[in-house]
C-alpha positions in Angstrom: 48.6 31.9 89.3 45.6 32.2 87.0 45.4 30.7 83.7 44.0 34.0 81.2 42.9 31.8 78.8 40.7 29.1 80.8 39.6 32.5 83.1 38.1 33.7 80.2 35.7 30.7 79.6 34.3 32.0 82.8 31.8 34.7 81.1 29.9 31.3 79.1 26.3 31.5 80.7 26.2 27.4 80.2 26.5 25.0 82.5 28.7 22.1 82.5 26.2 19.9 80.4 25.7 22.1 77.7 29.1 23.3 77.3 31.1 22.4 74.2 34.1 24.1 74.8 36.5 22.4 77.2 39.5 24.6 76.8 41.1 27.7 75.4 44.4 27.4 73.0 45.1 30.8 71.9 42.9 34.3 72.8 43.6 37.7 71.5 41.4 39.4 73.8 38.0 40.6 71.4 39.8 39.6 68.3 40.1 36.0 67.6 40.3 33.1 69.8 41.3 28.5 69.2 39.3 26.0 71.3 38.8 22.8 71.1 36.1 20.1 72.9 36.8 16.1 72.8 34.1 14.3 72.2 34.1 11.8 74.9 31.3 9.6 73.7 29.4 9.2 76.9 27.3 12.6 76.1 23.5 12.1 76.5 22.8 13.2 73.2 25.2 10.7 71.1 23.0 7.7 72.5 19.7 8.8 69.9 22.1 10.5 67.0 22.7 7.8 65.8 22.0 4.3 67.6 25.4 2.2 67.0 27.0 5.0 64.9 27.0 8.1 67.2 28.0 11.5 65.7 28.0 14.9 66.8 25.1 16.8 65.7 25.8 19.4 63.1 23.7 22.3 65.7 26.2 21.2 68.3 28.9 22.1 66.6 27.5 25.1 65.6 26.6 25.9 69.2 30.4 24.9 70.3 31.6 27.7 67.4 29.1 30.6 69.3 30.3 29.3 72.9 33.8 30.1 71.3 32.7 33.7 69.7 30.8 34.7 72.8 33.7 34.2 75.1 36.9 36.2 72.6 34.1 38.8 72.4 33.7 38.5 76.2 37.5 38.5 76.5 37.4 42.3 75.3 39.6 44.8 77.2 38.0 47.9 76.1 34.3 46.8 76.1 32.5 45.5 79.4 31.3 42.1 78.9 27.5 41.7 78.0 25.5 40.0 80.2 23.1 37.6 78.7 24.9 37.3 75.2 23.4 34.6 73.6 23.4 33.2 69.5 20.8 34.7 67.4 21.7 34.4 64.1 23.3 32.1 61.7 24.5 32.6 58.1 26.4 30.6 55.5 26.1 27.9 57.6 28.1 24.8 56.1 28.4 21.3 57.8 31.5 19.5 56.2 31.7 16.3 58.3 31.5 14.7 60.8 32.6 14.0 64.5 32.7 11.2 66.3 33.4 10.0 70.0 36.7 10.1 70.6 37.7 12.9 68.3 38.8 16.8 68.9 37.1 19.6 67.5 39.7 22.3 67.2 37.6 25.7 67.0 38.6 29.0 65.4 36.4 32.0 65.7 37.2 35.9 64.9 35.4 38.4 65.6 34.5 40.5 62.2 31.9 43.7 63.8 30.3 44.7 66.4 27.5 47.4 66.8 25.8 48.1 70.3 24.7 44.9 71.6 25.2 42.7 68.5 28.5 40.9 67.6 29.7 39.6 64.1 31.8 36.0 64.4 33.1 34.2 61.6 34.5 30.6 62.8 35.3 27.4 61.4 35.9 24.0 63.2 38.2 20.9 62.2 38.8 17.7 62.8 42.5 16.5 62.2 43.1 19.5 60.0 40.0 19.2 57.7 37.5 21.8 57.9 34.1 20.2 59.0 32.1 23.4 59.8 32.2 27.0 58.3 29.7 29.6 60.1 29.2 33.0 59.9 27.9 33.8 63.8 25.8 37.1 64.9 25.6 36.9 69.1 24.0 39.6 71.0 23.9 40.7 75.0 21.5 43.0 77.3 22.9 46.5 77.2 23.4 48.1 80.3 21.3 51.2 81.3 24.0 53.8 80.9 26.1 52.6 78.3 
């Protein structure tokens, strides 16, 4: 039997090396969704940020709160998914801490608006229950002729 919550990590355009979500904790289809991604420490990008003190970088996390919107707004029942929904813009953007390898980011994202092809995301990330990221996410997808 299928899993609903890891099938719906199937409509995230990325491949595996750019995907920073590893699995779904909770989904209310198009409303609000929990992830999380552990980062392992053997990621390409840990060995230049920083040299002997590797950390996530603050973009990543960012990218990992999108991957997190895209797929609960994906996840909707009464709206076809978009194809090509990508980020595009950021606001209130803050960067609280810090991850390092080893450590779960536990993802939170709800979905505040949508209007034609543009969805509103608000989502936060955490690290042993304090809040590293706060983001306020705008993601938007082709619309299909038709629609």
């Amino acid at each position: 039997m299928d899993d609903p919550l890891q099938d719906a990590l199937r409509h995230l355009p990325h491949g595996p090396d750019f995907r920073f979500l590893d699995r779904l904790t909770a989904l209310d289809p198009g409303r609000s969704g929990t992830g999380e991604y552990t980062v392992r420490g053997d990621e390409p990008f840990l060995g230049g940020h920083f040299p002997g003190q590797p950390l996530m970088p603050g973009v990543l996390m960012v990218e990992a709160a999108a991957q997190l919107a895209g797929t609960v707004a994906q996840s909707d029942p009464q709206v076809p998914p978009m194809p090509g929904l990508k980020l595009t813009a950021l606001r209130a953007v803050k960067i609280l801490g810090t991850v390092r390898p080893g450590e779960t980011i536990r993802l939170e994202a709800r979905i505040t608006g949508r209007l034609g092809n543009l969805v509103q995301a608000q989502a936060t990330a955490m690290v042993n229950g304090i809040v590293i990221l706060q983001a306020e996410l705008t993601l938007s997808g082709e619309v299909e002729a038709g629609r």
